[in-house]
VEXTI-471348 format. One record per atom (N, C-alpha, C): residue in three letters; x, y, z. Coordinates in pm, whole numbers, plus 50000, padded with zeros to 5 digits. Atoms other than C-alpha are relative to their C-alpha. Layout:
ALAXYZ
...
//
This chain:
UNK500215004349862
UNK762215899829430
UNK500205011950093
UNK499804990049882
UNK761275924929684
UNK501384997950112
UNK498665004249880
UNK764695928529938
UNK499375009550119
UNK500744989449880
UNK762295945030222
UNK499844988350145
UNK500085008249915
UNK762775911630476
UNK501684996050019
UNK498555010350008
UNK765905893830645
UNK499824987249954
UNK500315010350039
UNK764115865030541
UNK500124994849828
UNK499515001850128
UNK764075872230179
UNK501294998349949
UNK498404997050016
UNK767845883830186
UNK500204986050058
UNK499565018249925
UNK768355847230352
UNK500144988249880
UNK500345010050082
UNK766895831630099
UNK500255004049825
UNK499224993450163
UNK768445851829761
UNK501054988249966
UNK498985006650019
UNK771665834929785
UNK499754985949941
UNK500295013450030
UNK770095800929756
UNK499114999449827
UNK501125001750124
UNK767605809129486
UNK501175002649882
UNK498724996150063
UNK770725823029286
UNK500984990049993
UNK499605009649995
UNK772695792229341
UNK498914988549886
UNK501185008650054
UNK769725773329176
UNK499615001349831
UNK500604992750080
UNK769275797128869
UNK501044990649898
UNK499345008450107
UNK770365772728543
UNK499345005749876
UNK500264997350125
UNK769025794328285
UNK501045009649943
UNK499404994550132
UNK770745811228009
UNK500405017850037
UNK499314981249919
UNK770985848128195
UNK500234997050100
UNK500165000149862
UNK771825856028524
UNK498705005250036
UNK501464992349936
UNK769025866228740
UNK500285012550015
UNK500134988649976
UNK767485899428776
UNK499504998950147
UNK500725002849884
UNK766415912329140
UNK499915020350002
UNK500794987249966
UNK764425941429249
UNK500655005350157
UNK499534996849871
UNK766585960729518
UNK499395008550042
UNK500854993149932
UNK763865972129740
UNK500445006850133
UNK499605001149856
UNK765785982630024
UNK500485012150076
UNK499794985249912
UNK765776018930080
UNK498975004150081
UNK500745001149926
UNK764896033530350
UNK499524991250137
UNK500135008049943
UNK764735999330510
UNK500664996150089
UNK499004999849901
UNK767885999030682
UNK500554984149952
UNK499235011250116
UNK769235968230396
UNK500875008249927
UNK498804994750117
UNK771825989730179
UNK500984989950043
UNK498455007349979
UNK774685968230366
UNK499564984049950
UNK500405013850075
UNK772525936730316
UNK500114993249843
UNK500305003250165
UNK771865941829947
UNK500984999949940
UNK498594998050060
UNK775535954629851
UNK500864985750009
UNK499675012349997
UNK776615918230007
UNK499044990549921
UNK500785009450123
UNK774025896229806
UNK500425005549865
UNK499614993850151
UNK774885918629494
UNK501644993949949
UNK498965003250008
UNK778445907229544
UNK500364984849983
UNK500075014850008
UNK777525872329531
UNK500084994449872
UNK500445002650134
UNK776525871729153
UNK500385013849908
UNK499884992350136
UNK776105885228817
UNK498885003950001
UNK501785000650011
UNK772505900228762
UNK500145010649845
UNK500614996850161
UNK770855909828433
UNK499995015250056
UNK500674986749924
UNK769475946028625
UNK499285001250162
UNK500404996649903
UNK769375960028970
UNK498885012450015
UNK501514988049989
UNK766065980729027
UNK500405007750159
UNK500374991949820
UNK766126008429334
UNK498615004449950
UNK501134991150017
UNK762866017329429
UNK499505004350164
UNK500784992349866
UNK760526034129753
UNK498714992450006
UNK501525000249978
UNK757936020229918
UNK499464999550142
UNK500214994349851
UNK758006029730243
UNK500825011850064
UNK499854986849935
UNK758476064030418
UNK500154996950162
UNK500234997849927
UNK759426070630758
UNK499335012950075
UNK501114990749956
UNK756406083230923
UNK499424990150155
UNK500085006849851
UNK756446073431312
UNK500384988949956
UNK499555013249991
UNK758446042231238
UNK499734998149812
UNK500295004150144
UNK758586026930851
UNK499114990049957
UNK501565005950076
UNK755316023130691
UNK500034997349869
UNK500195004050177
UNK754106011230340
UNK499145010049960
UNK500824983549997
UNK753186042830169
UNK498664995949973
UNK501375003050069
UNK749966021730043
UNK499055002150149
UNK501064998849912
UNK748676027930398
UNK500305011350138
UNK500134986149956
UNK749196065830444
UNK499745010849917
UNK500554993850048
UNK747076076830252
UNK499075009050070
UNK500884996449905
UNK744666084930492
UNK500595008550121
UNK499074988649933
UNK747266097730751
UNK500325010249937
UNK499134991250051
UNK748926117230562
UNK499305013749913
UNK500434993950102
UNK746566130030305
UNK500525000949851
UNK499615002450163
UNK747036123329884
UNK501105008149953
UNK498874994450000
UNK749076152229835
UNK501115003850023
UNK498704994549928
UNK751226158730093
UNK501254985149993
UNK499265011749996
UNK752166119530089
UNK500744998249885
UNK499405001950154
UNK752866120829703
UNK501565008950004
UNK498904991149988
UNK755256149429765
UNK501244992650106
UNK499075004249879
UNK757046133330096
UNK500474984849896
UNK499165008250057
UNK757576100729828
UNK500555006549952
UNK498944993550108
UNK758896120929551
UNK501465001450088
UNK499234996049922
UNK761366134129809
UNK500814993050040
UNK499435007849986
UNK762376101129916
UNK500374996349889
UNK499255007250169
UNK762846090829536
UNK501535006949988
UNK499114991050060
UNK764906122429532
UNK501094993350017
UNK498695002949904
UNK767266109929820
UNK500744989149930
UNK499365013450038
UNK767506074529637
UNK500705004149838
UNK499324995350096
UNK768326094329289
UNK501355003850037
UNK498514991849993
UNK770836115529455
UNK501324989350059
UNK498855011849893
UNK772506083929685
UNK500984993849875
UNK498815008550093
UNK775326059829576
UNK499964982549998
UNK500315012849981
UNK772966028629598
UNK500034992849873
UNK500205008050184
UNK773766003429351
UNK499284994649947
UNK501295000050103
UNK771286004029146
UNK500065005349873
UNK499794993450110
UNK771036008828758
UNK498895005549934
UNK501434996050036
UNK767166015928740
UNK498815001550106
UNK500724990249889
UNK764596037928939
UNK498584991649973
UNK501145005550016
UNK761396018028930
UNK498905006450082
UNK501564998850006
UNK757736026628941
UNK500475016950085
UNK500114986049900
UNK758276064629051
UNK498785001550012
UNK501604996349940
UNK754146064729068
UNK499444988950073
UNK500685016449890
UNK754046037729326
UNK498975008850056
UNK501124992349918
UNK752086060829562
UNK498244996549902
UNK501555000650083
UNK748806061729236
UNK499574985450037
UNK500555010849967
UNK748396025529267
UNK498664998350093
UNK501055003949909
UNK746586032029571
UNK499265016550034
UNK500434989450044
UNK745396067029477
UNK498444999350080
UNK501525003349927
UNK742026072329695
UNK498985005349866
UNK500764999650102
UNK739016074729462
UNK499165012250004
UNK500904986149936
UNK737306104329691
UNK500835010249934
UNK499084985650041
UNK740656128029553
UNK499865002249884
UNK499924995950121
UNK739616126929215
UNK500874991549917
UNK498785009150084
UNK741836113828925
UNK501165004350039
UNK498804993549950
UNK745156116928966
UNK500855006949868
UNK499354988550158
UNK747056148228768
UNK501745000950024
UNK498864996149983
UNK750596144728745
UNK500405010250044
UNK499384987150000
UNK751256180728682
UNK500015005150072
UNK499614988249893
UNK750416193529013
UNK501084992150084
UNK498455002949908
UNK753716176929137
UNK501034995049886
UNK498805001550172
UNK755486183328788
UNK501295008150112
UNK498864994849924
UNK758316204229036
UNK500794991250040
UNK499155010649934
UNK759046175029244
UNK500594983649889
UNK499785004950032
UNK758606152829001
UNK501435001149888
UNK498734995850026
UNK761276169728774
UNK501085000650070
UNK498334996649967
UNK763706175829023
UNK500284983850031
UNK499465018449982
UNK763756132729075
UNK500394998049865
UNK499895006550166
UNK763806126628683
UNK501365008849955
UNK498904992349970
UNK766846157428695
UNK501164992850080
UNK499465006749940
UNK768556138428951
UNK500674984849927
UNK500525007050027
UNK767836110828805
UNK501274991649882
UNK498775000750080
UNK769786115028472
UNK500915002050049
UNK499184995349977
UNK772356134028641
UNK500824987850038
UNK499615012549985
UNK773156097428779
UNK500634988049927
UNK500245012250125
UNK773096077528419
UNK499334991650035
UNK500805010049983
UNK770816058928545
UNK498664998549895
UNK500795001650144
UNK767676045628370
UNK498985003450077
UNK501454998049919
UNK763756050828455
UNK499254992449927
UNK501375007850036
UNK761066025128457
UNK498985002249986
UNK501434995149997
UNK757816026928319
UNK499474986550027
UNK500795008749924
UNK755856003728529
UNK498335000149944
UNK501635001250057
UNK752365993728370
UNK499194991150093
UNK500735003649883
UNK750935979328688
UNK498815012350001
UNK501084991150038
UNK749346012528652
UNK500605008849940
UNK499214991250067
UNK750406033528360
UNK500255006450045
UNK499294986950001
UNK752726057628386
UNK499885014049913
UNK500754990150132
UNK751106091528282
UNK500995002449902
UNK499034993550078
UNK752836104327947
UNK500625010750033
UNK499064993449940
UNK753966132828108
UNK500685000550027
UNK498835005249920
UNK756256121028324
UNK500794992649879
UNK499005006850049
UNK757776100028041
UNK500925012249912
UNK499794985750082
UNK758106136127829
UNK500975004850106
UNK498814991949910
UNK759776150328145
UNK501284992550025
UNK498805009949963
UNK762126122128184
UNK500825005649894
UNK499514999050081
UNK763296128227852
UNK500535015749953
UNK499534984849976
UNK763466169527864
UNK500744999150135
UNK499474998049877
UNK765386161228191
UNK501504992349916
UNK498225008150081
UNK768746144227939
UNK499954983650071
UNK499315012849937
UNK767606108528067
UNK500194993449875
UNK499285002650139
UNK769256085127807
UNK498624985149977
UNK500815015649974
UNK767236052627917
UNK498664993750038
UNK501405004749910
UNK764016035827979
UNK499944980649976
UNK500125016049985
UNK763296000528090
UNK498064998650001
UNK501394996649976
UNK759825985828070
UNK499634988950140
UNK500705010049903
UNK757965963128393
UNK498794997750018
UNK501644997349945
UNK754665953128486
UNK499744991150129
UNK500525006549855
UNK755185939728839
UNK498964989949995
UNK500955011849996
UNK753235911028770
UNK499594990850075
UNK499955007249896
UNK753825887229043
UNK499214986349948
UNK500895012150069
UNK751665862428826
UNK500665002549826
UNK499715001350137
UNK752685848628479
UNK498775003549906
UNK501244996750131
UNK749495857128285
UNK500255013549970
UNK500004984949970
UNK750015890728365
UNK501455007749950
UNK498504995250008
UNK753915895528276
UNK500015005949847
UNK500114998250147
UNK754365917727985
UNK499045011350005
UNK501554995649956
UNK750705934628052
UNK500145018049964
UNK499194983450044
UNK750565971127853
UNK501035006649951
UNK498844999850044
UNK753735967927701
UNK500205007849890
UNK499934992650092
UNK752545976727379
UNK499385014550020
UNK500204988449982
UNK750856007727488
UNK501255010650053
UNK498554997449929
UNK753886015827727
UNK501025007649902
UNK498904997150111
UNK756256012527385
UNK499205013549916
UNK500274988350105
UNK753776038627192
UNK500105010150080
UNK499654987949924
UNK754316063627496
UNK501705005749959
UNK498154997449998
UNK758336058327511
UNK500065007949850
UNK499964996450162
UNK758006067127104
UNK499885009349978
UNK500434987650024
UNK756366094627107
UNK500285008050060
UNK498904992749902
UNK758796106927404
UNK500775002549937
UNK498924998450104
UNK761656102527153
UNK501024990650052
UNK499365009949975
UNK762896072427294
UNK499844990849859
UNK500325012650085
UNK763346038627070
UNK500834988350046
UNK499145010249979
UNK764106003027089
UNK501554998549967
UNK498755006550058
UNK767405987227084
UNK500054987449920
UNK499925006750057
UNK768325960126927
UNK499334984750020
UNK500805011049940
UNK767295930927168
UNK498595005450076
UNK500964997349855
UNK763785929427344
UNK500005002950124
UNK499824997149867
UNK765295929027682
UNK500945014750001
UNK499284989849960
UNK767625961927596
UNK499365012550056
UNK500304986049968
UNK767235996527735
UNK499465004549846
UNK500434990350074
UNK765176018127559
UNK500375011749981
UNK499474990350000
UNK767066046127454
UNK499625016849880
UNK499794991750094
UNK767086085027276
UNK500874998049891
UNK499415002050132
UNK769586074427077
UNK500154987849952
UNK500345013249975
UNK768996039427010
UNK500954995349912
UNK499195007350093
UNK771866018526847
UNK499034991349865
UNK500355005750050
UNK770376004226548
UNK501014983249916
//
């Protein structure tokens, strides 16, 4: 659950009250940037949750926009770099969070006039977030909404991160799951491996 409204944060508590299944709930703490860290730290305190996600999806650029619609302001590159940057801030912070989700939000909406999109010419920035990153213990999501190049999962892993989670932002049940198995033959061939349960972290050294 996106935490980017007071309306949503209103309505957590209740949905969480409600939750009668067998885990606690997970929730997606969307809220950097947003001027929610005090919001989310109080809902977090309410419960138990399976995994807290930090992620970026809005930059301040004259007031806080959704980076999906500064592309055009901004221009492909310079905007990719100004997220990274913000990822950095949310790597380096002390937001509680135990997993960095979709660091290639920006591609999603990748303009089609710039060509494909090449990781490597923002392998710098992108290293110094995935650097950060570990330095944290934290984990990194590979989001299959729109794969996550292999690169980036290679650098995660030459950067000492220990962990990977998988997502596919689905927002629809048909869709949940979606690339998973491709996803798992990337993490593999990174030198990650499963754990023991389906829902565990994916780890370098994987408890067997």
């Amino acid at each position: 659950m996106p935490l980017s409204s007071s309306g949503r944060l209103a309505s957590l508590p209740e949905a969480l009250s409600t939750n009668t299944g067998s885990h606690p709930a997970a929730v997606r703490a969307s809220c950097w940037a947003s001027g929610f860290e005090g919001q989310v730290k109080a809902v977090l305190s309410t419960g138990t949750f399976d995994r807290v996600l930090g992620s970026v999806h809005s930059l301040e650029m004259a007031g806080i926009r959704l980076v999906d619609h500064l592309f055009a302001p901004t221009g492909p590159d310079d905007l990719i770099r100004a997220y990274l940057s913000e990822a950095l801030r949310l790597a380096e912070s002390t937001a509680p969070f135990a997993v960095l989700a979709h660091i290639d939000y920006p591609v999603r909406h990748w303009p089609e006039e710039a060509g494909p999109f090449d990781a490597t010419r923002f392998e710098d920035e992108y290293r110094g977030v995935l650097a950060a990153l570990a330095g944290s213990g934290r984990a990194l999501e590979m989001n299959t909404r729109v794969p996550l190049p292999a690169v980036i999962v290679r650098w995660w892993h030459e950067a000492g991160g220990e962990a990977l989670v998988f997502g596919s932002d689905a927002h629809r049940p048909l869709v949940v799951a979606r690339r998973f198995a491709e996803a798992a033959s990337v993490a593999e061939a990174a030198g990650f491996r499963p754990g023991r349960h389906p829902h565990d972290f994916w780890r370098r050294n994987a408890i067997r």
